[in-house]
NUNUVEX-846398 format. One record per residue: residue in three letters; residue number from 1; x negated, y, z negated of N, C-alpha, C, CB in turn. Coordinates in Angstrom, 1 decimal. Glycine has a CB too. Layout:
N
     r     k      n_X      n_Y      n_Z     ca_X     ca_Y     ca_Z      c_X      c_Y      c_Z     cb_X     cb_Y     cb_Z
   ALA   NUM        X        Y        Z        X        Y        Z        X        Y        Z        X        Y        Z
...
//
This chain:
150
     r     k      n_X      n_Y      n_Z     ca_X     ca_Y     ca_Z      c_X      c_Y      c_Z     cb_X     cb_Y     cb_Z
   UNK     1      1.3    -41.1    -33.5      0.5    -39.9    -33.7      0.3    -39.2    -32.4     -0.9    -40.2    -34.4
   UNK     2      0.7    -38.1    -32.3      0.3    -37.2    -31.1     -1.2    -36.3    -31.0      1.5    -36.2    -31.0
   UNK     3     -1.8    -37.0    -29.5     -3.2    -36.2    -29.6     -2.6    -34.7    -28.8     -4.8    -37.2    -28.7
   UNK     4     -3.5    -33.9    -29.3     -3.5    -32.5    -28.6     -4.2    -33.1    -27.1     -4.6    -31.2    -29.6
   UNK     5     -3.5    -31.8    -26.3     -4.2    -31.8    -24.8     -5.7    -31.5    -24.8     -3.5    -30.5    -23.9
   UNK     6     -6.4    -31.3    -24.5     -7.7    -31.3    -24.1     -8.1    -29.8    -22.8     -7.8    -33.0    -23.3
   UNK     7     -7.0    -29.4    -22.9     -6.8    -28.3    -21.3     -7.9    -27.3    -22.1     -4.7    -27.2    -20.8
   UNK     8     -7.6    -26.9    -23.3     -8.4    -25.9    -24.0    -10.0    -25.8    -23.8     -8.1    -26.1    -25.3
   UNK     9    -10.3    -27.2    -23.8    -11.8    -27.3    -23.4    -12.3    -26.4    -22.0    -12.2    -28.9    -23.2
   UNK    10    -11.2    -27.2    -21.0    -11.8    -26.9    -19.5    -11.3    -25.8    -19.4    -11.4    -27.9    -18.2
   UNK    11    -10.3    -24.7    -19.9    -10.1    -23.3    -19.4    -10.9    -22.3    -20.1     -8.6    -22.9    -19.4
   UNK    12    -11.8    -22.9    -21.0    -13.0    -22.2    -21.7    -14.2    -21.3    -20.2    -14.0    -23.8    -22.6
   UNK    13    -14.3    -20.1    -20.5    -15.1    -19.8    -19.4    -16.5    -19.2    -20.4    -14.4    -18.6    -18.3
   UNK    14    -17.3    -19.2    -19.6    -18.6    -18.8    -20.9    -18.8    -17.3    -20.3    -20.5    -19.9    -21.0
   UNK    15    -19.1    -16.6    -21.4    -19.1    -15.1    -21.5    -20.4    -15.0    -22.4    -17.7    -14.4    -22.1
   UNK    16    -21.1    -13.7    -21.4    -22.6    -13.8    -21.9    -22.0    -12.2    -23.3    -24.3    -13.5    -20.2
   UNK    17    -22.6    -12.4    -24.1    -22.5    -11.4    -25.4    -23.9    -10.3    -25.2    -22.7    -12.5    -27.1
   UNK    18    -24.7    -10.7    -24.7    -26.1    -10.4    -24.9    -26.7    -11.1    -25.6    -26.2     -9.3    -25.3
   UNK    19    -28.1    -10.4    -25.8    -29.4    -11.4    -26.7    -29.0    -11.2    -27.9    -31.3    -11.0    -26.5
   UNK    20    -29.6    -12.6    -28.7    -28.9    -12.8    -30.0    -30.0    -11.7    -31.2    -28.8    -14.8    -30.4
   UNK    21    -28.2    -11.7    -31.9    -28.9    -10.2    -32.8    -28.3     -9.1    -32.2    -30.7     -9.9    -32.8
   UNK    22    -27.8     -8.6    -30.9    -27.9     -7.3    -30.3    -26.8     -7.6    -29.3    -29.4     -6.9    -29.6
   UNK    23    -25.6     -7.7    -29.7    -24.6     -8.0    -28.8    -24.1     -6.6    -28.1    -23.4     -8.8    -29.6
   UNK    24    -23.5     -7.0    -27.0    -22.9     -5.9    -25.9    -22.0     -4.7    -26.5    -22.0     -6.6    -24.9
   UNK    25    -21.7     -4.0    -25.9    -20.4     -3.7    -26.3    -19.1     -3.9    -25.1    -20.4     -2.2    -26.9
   UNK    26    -19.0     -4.9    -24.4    -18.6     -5.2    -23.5    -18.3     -7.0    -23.7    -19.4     -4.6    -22.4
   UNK    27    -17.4     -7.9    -23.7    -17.5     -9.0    -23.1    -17.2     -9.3    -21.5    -16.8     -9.8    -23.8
   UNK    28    -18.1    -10.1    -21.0    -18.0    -10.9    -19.7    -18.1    -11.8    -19.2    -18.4    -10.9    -19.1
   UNK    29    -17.5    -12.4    -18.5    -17.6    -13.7    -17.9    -19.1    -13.8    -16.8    -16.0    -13.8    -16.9
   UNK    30    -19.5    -14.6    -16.9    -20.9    -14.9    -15.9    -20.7    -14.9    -14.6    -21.7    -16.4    -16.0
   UNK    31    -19.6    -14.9    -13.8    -19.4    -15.0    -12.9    -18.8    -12.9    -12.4    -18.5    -16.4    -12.9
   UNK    32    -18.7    -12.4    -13.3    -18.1    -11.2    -13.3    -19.5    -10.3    -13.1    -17.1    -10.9    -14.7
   UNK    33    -21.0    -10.9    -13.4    -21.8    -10.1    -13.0    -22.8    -10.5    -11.7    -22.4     -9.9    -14.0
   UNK    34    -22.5    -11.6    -11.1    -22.7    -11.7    -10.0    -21.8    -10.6     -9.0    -22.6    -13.1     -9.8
   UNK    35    -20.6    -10.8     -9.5    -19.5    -10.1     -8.5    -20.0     -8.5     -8.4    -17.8    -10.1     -9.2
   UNK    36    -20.4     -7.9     -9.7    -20.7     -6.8     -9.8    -21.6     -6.6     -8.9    -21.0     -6.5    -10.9
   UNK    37    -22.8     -7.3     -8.8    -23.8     -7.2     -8.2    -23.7     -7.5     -6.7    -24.5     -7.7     -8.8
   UNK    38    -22.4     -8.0     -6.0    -22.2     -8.4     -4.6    -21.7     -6.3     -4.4    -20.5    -10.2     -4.4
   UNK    39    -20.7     -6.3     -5.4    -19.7     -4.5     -5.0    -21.0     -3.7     -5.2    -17.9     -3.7     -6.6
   UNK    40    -22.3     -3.8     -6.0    -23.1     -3.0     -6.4    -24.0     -2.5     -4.6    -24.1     -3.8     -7.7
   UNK    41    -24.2     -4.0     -4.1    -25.5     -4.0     -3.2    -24.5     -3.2     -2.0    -26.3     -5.9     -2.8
   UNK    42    -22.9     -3.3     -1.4    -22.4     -3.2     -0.9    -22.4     -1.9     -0.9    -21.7     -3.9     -0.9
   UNK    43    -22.2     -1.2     -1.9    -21.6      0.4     -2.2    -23.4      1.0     -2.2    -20.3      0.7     -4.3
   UNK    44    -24.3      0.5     -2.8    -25.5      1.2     -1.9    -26.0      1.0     -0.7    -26.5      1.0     -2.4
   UNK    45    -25.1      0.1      0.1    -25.7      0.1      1.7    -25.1      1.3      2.1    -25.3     -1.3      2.9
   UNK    46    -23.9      1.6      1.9    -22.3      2.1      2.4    -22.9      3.7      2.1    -20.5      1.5      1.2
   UNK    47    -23.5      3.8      0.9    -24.1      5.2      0.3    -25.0      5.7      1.0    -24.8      5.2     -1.0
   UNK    48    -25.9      5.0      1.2    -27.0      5.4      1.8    -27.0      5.5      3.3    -28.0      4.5      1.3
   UNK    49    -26.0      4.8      4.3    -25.5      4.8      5.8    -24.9      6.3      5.6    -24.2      3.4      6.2
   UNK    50    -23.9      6.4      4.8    -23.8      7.8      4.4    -23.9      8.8      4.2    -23.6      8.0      4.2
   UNK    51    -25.2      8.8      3.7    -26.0     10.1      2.8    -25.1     10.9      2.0    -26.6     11.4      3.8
   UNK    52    -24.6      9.9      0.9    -23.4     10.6     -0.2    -24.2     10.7     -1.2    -22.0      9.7     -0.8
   UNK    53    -24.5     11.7     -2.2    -24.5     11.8     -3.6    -26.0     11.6     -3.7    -23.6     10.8     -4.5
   UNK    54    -26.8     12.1     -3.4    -28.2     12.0     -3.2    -28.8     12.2     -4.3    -28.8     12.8     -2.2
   UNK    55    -29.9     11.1     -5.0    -30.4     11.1     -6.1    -30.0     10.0     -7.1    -30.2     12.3     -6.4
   UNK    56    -30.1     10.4     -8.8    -29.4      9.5     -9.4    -28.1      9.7     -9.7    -30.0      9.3    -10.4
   UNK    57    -27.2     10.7     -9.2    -25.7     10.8     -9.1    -25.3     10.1     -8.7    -25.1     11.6     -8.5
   UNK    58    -25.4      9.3     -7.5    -25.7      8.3     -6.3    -24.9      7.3     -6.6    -27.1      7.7     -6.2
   UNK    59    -26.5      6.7     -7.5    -26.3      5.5     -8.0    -25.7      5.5     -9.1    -27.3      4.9     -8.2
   UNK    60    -25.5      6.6     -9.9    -24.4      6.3    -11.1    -22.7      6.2    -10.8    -24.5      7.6    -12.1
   UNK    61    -22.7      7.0     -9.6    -21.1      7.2     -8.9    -20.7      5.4     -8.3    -21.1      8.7     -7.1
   UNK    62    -22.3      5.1     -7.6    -22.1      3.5     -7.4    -21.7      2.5     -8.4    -23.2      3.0     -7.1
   UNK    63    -22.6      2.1     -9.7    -22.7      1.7    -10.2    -20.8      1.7    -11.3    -23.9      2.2    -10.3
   UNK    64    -20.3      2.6    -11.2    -19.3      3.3    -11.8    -17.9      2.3    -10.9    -19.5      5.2    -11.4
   UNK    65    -18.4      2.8     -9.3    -17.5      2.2     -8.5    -17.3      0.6     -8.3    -17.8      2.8     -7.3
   UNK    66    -18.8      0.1     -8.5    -18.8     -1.1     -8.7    -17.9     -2.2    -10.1    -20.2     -1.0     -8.7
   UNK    67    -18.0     -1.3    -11.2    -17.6     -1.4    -12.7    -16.5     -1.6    -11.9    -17.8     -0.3    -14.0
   UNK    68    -15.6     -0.4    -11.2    -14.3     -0.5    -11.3    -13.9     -1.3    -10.3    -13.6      0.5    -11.3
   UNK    69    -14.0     -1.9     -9.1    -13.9     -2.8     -8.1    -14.3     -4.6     -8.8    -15.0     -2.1     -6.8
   UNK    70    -15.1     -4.1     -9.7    -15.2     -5.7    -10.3    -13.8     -6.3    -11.6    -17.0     -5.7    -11.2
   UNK    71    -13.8     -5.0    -12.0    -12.3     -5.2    -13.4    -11.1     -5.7    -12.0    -11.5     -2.9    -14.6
   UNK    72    -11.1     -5.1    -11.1    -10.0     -5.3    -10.3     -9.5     -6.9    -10.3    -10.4     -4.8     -9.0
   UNK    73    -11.1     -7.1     -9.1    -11.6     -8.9     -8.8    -11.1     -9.5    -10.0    -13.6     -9.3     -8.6
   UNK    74    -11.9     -9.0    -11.2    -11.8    -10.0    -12.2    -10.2    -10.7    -12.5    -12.4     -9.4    -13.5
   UNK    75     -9.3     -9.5    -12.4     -7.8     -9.2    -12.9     -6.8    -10.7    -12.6     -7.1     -7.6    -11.7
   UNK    76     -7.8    -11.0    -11.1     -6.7    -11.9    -10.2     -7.8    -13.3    -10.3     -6.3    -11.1     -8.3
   UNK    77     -9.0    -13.9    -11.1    -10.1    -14.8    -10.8     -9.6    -15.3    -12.2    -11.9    -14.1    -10.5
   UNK    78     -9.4    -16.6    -12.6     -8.6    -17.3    -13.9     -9.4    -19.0    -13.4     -6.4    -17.2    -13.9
   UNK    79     -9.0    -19.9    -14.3     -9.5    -20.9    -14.4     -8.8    -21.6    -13.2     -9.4    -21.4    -15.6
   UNK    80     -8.1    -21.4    -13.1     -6.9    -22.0    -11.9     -7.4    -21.3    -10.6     -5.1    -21.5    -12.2
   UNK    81     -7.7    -20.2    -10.4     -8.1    -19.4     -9.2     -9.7    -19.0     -9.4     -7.2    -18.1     -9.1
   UNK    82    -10.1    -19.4     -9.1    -12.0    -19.2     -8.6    -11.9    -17.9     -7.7    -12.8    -20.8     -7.3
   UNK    83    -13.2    -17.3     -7.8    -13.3    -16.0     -7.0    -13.8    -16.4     -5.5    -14.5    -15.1     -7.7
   UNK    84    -13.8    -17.3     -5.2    -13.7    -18.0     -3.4    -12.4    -18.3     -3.3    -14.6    -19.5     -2.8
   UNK    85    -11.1    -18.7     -4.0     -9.8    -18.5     -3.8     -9.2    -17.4     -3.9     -9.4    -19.2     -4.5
   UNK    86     -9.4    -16.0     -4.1     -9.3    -14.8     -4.1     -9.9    -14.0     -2.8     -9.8    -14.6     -5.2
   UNK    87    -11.2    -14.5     -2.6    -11.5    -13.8     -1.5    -10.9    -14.6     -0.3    -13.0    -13.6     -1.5
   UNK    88    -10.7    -16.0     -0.4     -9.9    -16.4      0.6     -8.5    -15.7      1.0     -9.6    -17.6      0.2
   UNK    89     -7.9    -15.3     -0.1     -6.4    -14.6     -0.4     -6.5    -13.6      0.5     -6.2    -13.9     -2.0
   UNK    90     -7.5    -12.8      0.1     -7.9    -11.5      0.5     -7.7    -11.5      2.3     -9.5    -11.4     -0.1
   UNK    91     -8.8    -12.3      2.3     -9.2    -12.3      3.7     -7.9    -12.9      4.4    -10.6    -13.1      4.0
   UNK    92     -7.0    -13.9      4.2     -5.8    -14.0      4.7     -5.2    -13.0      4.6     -5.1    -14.9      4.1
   UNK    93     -4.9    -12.4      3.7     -3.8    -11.0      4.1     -4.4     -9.8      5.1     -3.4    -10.0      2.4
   UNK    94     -6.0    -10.1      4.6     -5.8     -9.4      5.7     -5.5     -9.5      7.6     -6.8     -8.8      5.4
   UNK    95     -5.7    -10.8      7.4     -5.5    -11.5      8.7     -4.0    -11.8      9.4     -6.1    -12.8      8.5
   UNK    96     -3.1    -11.6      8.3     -2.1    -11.9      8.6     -1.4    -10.5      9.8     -1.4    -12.2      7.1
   UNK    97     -0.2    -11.6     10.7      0.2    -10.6     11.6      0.9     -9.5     10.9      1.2    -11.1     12.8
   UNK    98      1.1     -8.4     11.1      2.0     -7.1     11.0      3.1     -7.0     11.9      1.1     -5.9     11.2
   UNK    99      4.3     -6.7     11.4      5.5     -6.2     12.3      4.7     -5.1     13.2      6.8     -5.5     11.2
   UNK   100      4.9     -4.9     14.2      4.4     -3.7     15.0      5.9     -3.4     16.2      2.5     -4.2     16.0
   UNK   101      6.2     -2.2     15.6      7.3     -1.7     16.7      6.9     -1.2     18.0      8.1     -0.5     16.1
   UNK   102      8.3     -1.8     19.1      7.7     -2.0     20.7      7.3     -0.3     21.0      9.3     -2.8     22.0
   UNK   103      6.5     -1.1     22.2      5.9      0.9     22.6      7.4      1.8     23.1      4.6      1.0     24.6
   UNK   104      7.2      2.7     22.8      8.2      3.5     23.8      7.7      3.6     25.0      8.6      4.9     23.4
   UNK   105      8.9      3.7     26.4      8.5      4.2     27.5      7.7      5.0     27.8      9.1      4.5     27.9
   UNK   106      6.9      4.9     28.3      6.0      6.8     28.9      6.4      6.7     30.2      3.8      7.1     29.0
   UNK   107      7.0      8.2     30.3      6.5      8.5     32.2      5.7      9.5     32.5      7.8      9.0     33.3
   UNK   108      4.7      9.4     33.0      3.8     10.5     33.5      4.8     10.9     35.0      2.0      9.9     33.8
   UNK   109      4.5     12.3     35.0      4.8     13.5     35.7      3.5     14.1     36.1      5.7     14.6     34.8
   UNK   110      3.7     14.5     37.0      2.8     15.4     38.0      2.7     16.9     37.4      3.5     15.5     39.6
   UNK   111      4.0     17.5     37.1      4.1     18.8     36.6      5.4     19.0     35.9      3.9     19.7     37.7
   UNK   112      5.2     19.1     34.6      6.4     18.8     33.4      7.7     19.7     33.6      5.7     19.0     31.7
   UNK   113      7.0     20.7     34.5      8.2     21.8     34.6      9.7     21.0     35.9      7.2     23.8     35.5
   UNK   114      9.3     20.1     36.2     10.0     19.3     36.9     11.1     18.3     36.6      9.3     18.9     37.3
   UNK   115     10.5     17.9     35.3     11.2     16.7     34.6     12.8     17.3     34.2     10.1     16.1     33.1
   UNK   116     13.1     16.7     34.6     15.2     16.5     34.4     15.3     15.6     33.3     16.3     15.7     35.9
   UNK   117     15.9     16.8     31.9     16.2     16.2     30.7     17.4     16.2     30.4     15.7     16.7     29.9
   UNK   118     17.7     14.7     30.2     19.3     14.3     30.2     19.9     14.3     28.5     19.5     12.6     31.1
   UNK   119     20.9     15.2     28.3     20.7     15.3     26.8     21.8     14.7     26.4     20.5     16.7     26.1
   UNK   120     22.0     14.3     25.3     23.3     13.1     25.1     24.1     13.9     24.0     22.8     11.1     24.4
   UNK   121     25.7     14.1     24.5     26.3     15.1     23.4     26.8     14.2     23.1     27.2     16.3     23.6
   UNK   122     27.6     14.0     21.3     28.7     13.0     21.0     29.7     13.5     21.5     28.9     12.7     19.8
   UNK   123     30.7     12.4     22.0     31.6     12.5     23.0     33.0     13.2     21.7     31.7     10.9     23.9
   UNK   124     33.0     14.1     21.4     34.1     14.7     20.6     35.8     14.6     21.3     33.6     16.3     20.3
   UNK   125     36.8     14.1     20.5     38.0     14.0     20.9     39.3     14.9     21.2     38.2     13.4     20.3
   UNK   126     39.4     15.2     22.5     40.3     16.4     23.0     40.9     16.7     21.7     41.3     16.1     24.2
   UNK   127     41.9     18.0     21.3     42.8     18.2     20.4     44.0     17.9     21.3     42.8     19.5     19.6
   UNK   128     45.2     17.3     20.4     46.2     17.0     21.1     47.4     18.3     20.9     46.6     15.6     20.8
   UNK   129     47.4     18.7     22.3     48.5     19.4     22.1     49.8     19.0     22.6     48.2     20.5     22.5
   UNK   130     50.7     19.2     21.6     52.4     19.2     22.2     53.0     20.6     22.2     53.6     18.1     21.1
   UNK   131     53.3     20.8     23.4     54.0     22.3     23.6     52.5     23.5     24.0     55.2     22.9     21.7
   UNK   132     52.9     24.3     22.5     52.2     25.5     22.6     51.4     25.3     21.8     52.7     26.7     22.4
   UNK   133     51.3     24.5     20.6     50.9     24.3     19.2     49.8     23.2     18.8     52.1     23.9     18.6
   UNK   134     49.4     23.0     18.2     48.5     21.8     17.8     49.6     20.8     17.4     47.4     22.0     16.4
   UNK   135     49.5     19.2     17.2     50.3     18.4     16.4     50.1     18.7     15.1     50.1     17.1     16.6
   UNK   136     50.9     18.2     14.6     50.9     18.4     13.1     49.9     17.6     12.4     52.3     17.9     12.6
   UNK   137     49.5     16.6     13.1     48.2     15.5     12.3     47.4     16.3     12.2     47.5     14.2     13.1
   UNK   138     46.9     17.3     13.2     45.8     17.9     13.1     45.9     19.3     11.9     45.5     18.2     14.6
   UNK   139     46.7     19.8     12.2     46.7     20.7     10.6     46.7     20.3      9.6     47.6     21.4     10.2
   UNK   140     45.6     21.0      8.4     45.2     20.9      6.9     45.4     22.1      6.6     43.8     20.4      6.5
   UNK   141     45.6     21.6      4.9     46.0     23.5      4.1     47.5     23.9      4.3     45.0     25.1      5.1
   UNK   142     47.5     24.4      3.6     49.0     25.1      3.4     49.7     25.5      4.5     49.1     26.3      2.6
   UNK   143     51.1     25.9      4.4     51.6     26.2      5.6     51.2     28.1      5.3     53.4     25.6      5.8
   UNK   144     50.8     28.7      6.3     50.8     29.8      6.1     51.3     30.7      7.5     49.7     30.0      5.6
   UNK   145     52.5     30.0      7.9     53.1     30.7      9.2     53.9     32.0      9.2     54.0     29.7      9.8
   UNK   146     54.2     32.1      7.8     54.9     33.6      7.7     54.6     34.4      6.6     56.4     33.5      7.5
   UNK   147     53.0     34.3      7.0     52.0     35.1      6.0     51.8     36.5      6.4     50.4     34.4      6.0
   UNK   148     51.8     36.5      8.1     51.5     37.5      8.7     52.9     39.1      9.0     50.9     36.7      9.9
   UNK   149     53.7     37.9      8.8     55.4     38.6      9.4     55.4     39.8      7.9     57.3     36.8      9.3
   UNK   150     55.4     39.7      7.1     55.6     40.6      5.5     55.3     42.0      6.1     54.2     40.3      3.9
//
């Protein structure tokens, strides 16, 4: 007889409904309103350092911003990944080195009307002439040498 796994238990997360009788119209994880409330406190320091949206606009534009910065969090936070393994993530990438291309030279000058600018032509290939004429490699198109004689 084969027993079932047991995984089902432990990747159970509890999600508050609201008070009984009067459920949400939202489900959430308990940990998704702490988070809210970390992006909430953050985006009213940030507001108010600011003087953005003064009044209850404010806080509704916060509140709003918070909602949406927490769906984000939540997107990538699973039973396997905890939200301190995410913000770990986070904070690694952001730590990680960046390619950064070498400086270019600078020369400072005294007075720019001075500076000798060396300009690089592509080195284009003589035409070859035999006699009077171009070679023949070099002509395209029809012959039209006794177009003009008529």
């Amino acid at each position: 007889m084969l027993s079932r796994s047991d995984d089902e238990l432990y990747s159970v997360q509890g999600r508050y409904l609201g008070p009984p009788g009067r459920t949400l119209l939202w489900q959430a994880r308990y940990i998704a309103y702490v988070i809210w409330a970390g992006y909430a406190f953050v985006f009213v320091v940030v507001r108010q350092q600011l003087s953005l949206l003064p009044g209850l606009a404010g806080y509704a534009v916060v509140a709003l911003a918070a909602v949406i910065a927490t769906v984000a969090t939540m997107r990538h936070v699973s039973v396997e990944r905890p939200p301190s393994a995410v913000l770990a993530m986070f904070l690694a990438e952001l730590r990680t080195p960046r390619h950064t291309p070498p400086p270019s030279p600078t020369v400072a000058v005294s007075d720019p009307r001075n500076v000798a600018v060396h300009l690089s032509v592509p080195h284009l290939p003589a035409p070859q002439v035999s006699g009077s004429r171009l070679s023949e490699s070099r002509l395209s198109g029809p012959d039209l040498s006794g177009f003009w004689e008529r």
